[in-house]
C-alpha positions, 0 to 999 in steps of 0.5 A: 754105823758109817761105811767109809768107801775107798778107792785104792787107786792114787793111795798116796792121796786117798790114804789122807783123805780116809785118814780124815774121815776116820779122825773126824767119826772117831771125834763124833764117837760114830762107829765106822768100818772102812772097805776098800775097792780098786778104784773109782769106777767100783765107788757106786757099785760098792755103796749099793751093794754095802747098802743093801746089807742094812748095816750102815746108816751112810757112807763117805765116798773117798777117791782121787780122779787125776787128769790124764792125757784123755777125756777118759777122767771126765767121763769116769768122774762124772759117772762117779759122782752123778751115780752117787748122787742118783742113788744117795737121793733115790734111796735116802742114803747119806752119802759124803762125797771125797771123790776129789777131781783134779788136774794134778797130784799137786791139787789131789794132796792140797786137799788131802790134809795140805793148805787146802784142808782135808776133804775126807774129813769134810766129807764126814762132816756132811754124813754126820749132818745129813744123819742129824737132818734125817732122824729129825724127819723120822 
C-alpha cells in the first residue's frame, strides 16, 4: 500500500496535486490511503511516523510552499525536502516528492493540473518506479 501525505495548508493547490497522485495509483491498481497534516513543516515527521507502522511500501509527499515577504519559505522547504530526502535514502523508502516551490499562487496551480502538468500525479509515478527498482533488488 502507498501513503499519500498531505499538507493542508494552500488546499486550493494541494487538493490537485493529491487528486493527481490518487488517479495515477488508482490506474496502476496500487492500493493507497491518504493522511493529511496542517502543513508542510509536519510532511517529514508524519513519513517517519507512518513508516514506522510497517504499513506502507512508500509515500507521496504532497505540499505547497509559496514565497512570503520572508526568507522563512526557503528555510521551511529546504528543511522539508533535505528531511525527505535523508530519511527516504536512510531507510530505503520510496518517497515521491510533490512538495512544490514556488514564487506564487499562479506557478503553484500551473503545477497542479494546469499547463504545467499535475506534480502529484508525477510524484506517484516515481513511487511506482523506485517500488519496480527495489523489488527487482530484493
Amino acid at each position: 500500500m502507498i501513503c499519500v501525505v498531505a499538507s493542508r495548508y494552500n488546499s486550493v493547490i494541494t487538493e490537485r496535486l493529491v487528486e493527481g497522485a490518487e488517479r495515477k495509483l488508482r490506474e496502476a491498481g496500487v492500493p493507497y490511503e491518504t493522511v493529511w497534516v496542517p502543513g508542510s513543516f509536519e510532511l517529514p515527521q508524519a513519513v517517519a511516523i507512518l513508516n514506522s507502522s510497517g504499513n506502507y511500501e512508500g509515500f507521496v509527499v504532497v505540499g505547497c510552499i509559496i514565497r512570503g515577504e520572508t526568507s522563512h519559505w526557503e528555510h521551511l522547504a529546504g528543511a522539508v525536502i533535505g528531511s525527505l530526502l535523508s530519511y527516504a535514502t536512510t531507510h530505503r523508502v520510496p518517497v515521491g516528492l510533490a512538495v512544490l516551490t514556488v514564487e506564487s499562487l499562479e506557478q503553484g496551480l500551473n503545477r497542479a493540473g494546469g499547463k504545467m502538468g499535475n506534480k502529484g500525479e508525477e510524484a506517484a509515478e516515481s513511487v511506482l518506479n523506485l517500488l519496480k527498482i527495489k523489488n527487482r533488488g530484493a
